[in-house]
C-alpha positions in Angstrom: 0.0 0.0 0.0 1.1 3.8 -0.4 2.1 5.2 2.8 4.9 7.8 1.9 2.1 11.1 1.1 -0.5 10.1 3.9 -0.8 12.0 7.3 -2.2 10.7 10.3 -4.0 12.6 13.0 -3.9 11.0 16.7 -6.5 10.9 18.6 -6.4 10.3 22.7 -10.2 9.6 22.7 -10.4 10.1 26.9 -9.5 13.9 25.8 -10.7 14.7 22.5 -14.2 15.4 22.7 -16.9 14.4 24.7 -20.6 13.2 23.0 -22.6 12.2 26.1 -21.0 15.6 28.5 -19.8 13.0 31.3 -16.6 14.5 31.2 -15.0 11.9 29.3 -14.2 12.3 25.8 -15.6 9.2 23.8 -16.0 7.5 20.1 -19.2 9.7 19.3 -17.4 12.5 20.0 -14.3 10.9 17.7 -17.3 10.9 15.2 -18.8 14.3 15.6 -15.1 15.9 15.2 -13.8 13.6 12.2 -15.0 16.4 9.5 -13.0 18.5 11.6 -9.8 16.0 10.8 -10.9 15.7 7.2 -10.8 19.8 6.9 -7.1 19.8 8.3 -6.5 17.4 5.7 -5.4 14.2 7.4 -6.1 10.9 6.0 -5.7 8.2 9.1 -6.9 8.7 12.6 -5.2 6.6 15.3 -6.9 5.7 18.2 -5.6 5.4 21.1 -6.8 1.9 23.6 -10.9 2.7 24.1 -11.5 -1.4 24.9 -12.4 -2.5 27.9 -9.9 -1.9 30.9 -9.4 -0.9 34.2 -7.6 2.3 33.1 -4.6 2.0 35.6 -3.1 3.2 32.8 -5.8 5.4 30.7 -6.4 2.1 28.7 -3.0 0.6 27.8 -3.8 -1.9 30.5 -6.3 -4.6 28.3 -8.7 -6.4 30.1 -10.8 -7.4 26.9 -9.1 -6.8 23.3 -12.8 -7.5 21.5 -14.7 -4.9 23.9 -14.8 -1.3 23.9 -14.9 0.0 27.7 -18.2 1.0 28.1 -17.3 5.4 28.9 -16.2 5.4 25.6 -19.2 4.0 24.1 -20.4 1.1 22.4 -19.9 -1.5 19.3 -22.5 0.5 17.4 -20.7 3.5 18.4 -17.5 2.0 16.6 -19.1 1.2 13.5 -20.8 4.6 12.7 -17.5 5.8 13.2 -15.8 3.0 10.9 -18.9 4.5 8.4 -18.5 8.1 8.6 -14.9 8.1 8.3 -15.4 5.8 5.2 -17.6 8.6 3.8 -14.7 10.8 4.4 -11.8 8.7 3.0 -10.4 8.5 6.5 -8.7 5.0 7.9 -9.3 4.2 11.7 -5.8 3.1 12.7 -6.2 1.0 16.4 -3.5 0.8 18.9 -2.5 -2.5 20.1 -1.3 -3.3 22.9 0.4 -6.7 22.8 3.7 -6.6 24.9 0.9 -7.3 28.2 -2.4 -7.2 29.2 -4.1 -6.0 32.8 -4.2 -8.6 35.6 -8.0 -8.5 35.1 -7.9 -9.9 31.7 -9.7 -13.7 31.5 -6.3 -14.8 30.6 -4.2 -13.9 33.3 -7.5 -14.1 36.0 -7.5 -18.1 35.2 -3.2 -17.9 35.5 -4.0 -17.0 39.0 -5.9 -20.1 39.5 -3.3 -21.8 38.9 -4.4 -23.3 35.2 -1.1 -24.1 34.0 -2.4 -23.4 30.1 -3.1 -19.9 31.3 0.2 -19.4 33.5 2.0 -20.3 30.6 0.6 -17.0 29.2 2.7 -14.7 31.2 6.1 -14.8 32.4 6.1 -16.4 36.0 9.0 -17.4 37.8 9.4 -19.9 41.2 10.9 -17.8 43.7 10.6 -17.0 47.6 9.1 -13.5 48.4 12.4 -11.6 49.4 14.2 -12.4 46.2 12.9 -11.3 42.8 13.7 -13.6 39.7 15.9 -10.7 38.6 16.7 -7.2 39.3 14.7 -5.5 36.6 12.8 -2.4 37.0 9.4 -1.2 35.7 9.5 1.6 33.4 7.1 2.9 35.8 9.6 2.6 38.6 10.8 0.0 41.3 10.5 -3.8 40.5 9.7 -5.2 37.2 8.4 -8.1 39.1 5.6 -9.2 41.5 4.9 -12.0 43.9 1.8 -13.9 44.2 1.6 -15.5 47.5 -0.8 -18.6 46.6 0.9 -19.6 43.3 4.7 -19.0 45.1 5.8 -17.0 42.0 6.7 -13.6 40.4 5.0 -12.2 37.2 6.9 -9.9 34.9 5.4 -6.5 34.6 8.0 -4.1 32.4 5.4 -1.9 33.1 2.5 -0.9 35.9 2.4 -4.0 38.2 -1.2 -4.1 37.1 0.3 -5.2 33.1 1.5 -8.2 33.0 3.7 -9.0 30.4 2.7 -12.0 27.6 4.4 -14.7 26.8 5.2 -14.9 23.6 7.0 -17.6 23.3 3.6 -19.5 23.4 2.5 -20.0 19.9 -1.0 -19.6 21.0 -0.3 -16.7 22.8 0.4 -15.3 19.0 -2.2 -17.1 17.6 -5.0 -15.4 20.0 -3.4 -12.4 19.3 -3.5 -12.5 15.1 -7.3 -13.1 16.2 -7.7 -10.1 17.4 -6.1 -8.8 14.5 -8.6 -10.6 12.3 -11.4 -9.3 14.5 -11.1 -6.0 14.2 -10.3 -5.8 10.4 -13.2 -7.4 10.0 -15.2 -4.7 11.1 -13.3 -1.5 8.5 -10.2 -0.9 10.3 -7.5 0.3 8.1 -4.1 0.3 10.3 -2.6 -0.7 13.4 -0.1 0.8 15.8 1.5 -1.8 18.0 2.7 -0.4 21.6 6.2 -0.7 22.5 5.9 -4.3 20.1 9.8 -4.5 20.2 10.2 -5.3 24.1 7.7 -8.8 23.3 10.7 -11.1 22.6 12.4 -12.2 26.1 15.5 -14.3 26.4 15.0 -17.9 27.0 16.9 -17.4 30.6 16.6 -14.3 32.6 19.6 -12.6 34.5 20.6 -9.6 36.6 21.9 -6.8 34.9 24.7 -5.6 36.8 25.0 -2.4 34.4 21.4 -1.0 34.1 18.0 -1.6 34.5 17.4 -4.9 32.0 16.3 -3.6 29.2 19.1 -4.1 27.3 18.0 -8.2 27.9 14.3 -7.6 26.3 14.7 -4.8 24.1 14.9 -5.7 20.3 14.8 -9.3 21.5 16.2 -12.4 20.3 12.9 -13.5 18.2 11.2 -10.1 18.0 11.1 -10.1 13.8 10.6 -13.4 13.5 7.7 -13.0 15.6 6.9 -9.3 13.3 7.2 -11.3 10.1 4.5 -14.2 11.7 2.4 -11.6 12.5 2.5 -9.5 9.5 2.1 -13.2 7.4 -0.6 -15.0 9.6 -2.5 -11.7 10.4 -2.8 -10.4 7.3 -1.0 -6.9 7.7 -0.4 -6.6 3.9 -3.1 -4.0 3.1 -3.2 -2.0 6.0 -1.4 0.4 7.6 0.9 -0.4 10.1 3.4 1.3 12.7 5.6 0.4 15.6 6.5 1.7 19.0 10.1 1.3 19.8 11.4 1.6 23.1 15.5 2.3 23.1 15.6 0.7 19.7 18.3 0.9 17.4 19.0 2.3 13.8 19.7 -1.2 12.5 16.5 -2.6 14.3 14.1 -0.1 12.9 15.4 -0.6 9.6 14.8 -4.3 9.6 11.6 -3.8 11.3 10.0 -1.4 8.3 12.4 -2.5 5.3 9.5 -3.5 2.9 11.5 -6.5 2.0 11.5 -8.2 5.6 7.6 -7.7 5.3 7.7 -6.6 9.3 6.0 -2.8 9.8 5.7 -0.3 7.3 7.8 2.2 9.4 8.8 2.9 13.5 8.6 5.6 16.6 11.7 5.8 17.6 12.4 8.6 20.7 15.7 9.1 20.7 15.5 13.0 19.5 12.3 13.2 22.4 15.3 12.4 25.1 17.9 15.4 23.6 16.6 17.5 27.5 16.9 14.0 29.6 20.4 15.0 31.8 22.5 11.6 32.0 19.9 10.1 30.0 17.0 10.1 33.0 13.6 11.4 32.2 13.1 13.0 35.4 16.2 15.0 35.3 16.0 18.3 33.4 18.6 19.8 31.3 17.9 22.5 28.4 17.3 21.5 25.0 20.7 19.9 23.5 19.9 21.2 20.0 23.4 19.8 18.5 22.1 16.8 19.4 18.3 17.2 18.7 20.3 17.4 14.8 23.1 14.6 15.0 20.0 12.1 15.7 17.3 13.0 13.0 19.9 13.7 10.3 21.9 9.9 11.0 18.1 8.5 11.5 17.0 10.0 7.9 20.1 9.2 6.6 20.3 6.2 7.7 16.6 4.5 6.9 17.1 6.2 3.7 20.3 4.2 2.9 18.9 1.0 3.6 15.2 1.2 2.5 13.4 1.8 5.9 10.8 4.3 6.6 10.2 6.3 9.9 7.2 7.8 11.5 7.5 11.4 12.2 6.3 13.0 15.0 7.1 15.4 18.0 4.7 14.8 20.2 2.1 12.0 21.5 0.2 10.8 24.5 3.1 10.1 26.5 4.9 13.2 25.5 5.4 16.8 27.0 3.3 19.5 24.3 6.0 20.4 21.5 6.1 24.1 21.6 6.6 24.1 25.0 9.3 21.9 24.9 11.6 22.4 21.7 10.2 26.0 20.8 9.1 29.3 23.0 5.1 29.3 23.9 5.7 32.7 25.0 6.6 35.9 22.7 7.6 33.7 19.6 4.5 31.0 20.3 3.0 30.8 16.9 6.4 31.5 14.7 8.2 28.3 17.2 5.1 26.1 16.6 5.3 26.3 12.7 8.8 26.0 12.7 8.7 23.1 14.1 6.4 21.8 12.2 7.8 22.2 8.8 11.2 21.0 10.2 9.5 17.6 11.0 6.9 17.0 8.5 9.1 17.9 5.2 11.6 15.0 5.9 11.5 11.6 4.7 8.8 9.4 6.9 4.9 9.7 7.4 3.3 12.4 9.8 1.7 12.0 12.6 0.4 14.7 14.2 -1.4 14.8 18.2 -4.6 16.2 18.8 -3.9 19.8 19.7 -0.8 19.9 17.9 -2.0 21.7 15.0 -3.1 24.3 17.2 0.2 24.9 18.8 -1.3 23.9 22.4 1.2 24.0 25.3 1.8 21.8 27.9 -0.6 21.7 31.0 1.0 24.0 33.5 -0.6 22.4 36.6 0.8 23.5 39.9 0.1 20.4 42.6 0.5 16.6 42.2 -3.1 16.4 43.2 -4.2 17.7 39.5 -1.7 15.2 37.8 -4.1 11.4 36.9 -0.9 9.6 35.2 0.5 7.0 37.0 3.7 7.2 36.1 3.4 10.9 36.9 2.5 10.1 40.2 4.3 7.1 40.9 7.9 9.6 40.3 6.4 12.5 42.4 6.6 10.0 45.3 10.0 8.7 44.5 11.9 12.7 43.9 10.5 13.6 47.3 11.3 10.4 48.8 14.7 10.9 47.2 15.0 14.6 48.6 13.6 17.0 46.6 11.0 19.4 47.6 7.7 19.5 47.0 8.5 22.8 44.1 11.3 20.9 43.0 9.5 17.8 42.3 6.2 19.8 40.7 8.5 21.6 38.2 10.0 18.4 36.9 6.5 17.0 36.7 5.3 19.9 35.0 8.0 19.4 31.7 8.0 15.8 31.8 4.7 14.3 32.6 2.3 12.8 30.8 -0.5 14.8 31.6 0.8 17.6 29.3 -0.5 15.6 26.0 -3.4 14.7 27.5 -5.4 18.1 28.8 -8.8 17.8 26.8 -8.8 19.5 23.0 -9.4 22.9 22.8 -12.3 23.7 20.8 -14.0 26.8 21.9 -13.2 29.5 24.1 -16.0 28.4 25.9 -16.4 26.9 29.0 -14.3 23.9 29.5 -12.9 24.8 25.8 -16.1 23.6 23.8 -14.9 19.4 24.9 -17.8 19.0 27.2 -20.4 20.8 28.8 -19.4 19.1 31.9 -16.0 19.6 34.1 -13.8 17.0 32.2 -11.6 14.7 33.7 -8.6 16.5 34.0 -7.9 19.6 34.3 -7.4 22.3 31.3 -3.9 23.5 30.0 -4.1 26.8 31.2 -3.9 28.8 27.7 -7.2 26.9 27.1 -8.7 30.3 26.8 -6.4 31.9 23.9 -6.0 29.1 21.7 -8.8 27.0 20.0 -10.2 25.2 17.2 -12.8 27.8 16.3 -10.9 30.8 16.4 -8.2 29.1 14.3 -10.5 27.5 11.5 -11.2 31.2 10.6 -7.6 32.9 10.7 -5.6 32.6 7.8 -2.3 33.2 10.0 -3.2 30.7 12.1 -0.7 27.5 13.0 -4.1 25.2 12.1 -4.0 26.9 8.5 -0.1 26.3 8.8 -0.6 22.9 9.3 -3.6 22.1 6.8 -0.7 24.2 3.9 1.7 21.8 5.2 -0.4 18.8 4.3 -1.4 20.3 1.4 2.4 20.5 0.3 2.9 17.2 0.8 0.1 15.6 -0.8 0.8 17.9 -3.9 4.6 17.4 -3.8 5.9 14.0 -5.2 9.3 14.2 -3.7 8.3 15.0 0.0 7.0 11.6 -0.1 9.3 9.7 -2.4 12.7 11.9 -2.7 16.0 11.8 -1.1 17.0 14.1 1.6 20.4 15.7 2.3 21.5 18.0 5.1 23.1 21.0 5.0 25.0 23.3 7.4 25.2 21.0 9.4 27.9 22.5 11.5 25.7 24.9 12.7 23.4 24.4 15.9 21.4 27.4 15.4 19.9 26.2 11.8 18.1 23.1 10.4 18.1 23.0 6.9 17.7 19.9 4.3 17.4 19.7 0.6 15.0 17.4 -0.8 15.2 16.2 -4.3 13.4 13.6 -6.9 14.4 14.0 -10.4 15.1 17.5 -11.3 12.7 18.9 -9.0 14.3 20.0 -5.6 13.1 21.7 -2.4 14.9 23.6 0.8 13.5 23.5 4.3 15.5 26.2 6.2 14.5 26.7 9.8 16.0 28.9 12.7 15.9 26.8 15.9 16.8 30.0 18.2 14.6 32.9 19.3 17.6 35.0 18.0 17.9 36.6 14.0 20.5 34.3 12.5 22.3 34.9 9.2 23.9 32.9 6.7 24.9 32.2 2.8 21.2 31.8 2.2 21.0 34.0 -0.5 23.8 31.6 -2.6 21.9 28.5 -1.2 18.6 30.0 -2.6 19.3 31.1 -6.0 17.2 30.1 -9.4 14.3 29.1 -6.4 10.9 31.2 -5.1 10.0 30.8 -1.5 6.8 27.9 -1.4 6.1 28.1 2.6 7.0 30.4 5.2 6.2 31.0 9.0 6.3 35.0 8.3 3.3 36.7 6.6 7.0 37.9 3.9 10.0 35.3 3.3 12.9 37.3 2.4 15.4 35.2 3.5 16.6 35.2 -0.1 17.7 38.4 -0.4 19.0 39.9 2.8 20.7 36.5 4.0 18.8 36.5 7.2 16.5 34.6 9.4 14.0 36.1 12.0 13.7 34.4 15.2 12.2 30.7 14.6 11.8 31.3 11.1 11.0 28.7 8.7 10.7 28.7 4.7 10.7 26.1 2.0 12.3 27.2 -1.5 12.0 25.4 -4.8 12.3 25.8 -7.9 10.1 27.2 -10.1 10.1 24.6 -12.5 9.2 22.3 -10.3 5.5 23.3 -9.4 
């Protein structure tokens, strides 16, 4: 299938809009909005997890892969979704979440029974109660492992203690799980996204790590595209659209994973360029924005899938990630001219957009001031470990407030209406607090807006054969303050120039530029071409004439 000029919208349906005004956005609301997604110009929609769970972790936690957890709606709700986006030429792209499932799924309920079909499900280990199998730790913090008293064994959890990891080793683990697969094709879905899908392959024994956390024993694991290939194969993955989630992947991984001849994924997340502000690596350590970095890793990533025929997913921001603009650009005085810039950095490169709820509106990050408005578990789980480490209570709320969670998942500004137009009812979490300056309806109608930025962008691509099938080489790539790649198919050929600084920057540009007329800028005027200079966060794409 053709991937390389689509876009796909992301949807977090707990936050997106709310049909029935319980506070809780939900699939009608997915369905009320979706002419919305078709105006921007997007041509997928991926859901985030709406089947049933406990929602220990807003729904990556499974308890029933065939049944949609009944705040989000129903089956019937589903399929008039499935029909209007039809009517639209939108695919539904579903997130799957096969590395685990929640301890309240049937599968692991009956494990605790002691069947020995269904404990051969998971990963359990003998063991006493004061010595884990290994000295792993959750992603979510402290042990990756949990004792059950009556059986006399540990489960695996990578994650919450609450998702218990699968064993995939079991062929009929993988055969219930192409099922599901098969299930929900059947009923117009289009695409899947598989959640962190390289971590499912564990070694046959488990060990200490005496060097880090274990992840570098599960990550990328020993079967993990053999076990891609089955699925694509067996499943049926051939027509539809289909992306994974990589956690501390490699280069060489992703582009086995999404070459089209190993028939695995059609392209990969990767996060290395989200962790360019992580100090020594850690999350919940803050350092400013290593921009020489931020370049070294998207350049050698593009570069590199390009080389060897693999295809990445491009993106800035997601569920699980802090809002962009408030992160790599400046939501104050330079707001909108930082949140286009970053966008035509991003979405002009070689890989397939996808683009979070909000993000086309330039929404920043939450700005909550007390762990009591925070509903992430992860979010809250390291609020209680940096106090119990030390830090204050302001300490620990101003790490939370740039890395959590929460800051993707406020609810959609619509309106500038109460509760920004997502319900009529106080929603589940709280709003980011520039919900009143920046929405939907305001920016549908403004031609300067980053929403018309964003629907050009699209526009571009769709429009532009080479942004989807031509090669990409970097320039001045010395410098830290600019980002700047030609693309080229044939003898057409296109320059993306941005300015990643709030400072005017100047350069060659004017040489760099010549024979071309400015496409796409940030700027109501691009004339970069003539006076060699670039305003603070300014971005403009060149070509040549000929070429459109």
């Amino acid at each position: 299938m053709n991937f390389k000029n689509v876009t796909v919208y992301q949807i977090y349906p707990k936050s997106f809009y709310d049909g029935n005004n319980d506070g809780i956005g939900d699939l009608p609301g997915i369905t009320r909005k979706l002419d919305y997604i078709r105006g921007l110009g997007a041509d997928y929609i991926w859901i985030t997890p709406f089947f049933r769970s406990p929602q220990r972790d807003n729904g990556y936690d499974i308890s029933d892969y065939r049944q949609i957890e009944p705040m989000y709606g129903t089956m019937a709700d589903f399929d008039a979704l499935i029909k209007k986006a039809e009517s639209l030429g939108i695919g539904v792209m579903l997130d799957m979440v096969f590395n685990h499932t929640s301890t309240e799924h049937e599968w692991f309920q009956k494990a605790l029974k002691g069947d020995p079909r269904y404990l051969d499900y998971y990963i359990f280990r003998d063991g006493s109660p004061d010595e884990p199998p290994t000295n792993w730790q959750s992603k979510f913090g402290g042990s990756a492992w949990e004792y059950v008293p009556h059986l006399k064994k540990w489960y695996l959890h990578l994650f919450d203690k609450t998702q218990a990891d699968l064993n995939w080793e079991n062929p009929e683990v993988r055969g219930q799980l192409k099922d599901v697969i098969r299930f929900w094709k059947s009923r117009g879905v289009k695409g899947f996204r598989f959640d962190v899908i390289n971590l499912i392959s564990k070694p046959a024994v488990l060990e200490n790590d005496l060097t880090g956390d274990g992840r570098r024993f599960y990550t990328d694991g020993p079967k993990v595209h053999e076990y891609l290939k089955e699925l694509h194969r067996e499943a049926g993955l051939d027509d539809v659209l289909t992306v994974g989630e990589m956690s501390s992947t490699s280069l060489e991984n992703c582009i086995g994973y999404t070459s089209p001849r190993e028939k695995e994924l059609n392209m990969s997340f990767s996060f290395h360029h989200l962790k360019v502000d992580y100090r020594n690596g850690d999350k919940w350590e803050l350092q400013p924005v290593d921009y020489r970095k931020l370049k070294d890793i998207l350049e050698t990533w593009q570069l590199g899938m390009q080389t060897h025929g693999g295809w990445n997913a491009l993106f800035w921001c997601n569920h699980d990630q802090p809002r962009t603009v408030s992160r790599f650009g400046d939501d104050g005085a330079y707001w909108k001219e930082s949140a286009k810039m970053l966008a035509t950095l991003m979405y002009l490169m070689r890989g397939t957009p996808y683009i979070y709820q909000g993000e086309e509106l330039g929404m920043k990050n939450a700005g909550f001031d007390s762990v009591g408005q925070y509903r992430d578990v992860e979010s809250r789980n390291y609020y209680n470990i940096l106090t119990q480490k030390g830090l204050s209570d302001k300490d620990a709320l101003e790490i939370l407030s740039q890395r959590s969670r929460d800051n993707g998942r406020t609810p959609m500004q619509w309106t500038d209406s109460r509760y920004a137009g997502f319900s009529e009812n106080e929603p589940w979490i709280g709003l980011s607090e520039d919900s009143k300056g920046i929405c939907a309806e305001r920016q549908q109608n403004e031609k300067d807006s980053v929403f018309a930025y964003f629907k050009s962008l699209i526009e571009l691509r769709k429009n532009e054969p080479l942004i989807g099938e031509g090669n990409i080489e970097f320039l001045y790539s010395e410098r830290e303050d600019i980002f700047c790649y030609r693309r080229s198919l044939g003898n057409r050929e296109m320059i993306v120039l941005c300015n990643l600084t709030p400072e005017t920057v100047y350069g060659d540009f004017a040489k760099l530029l010549t024979g071309m007329s400015g496409r796409l800028g940030n700027y109501p005027d691009i004339s970069v071409q003539t006076d060699g200079r670039l305003r603070p966060y300014e971005a403009v794409v060149y070509q040549y004439k000929a070429a459109f």
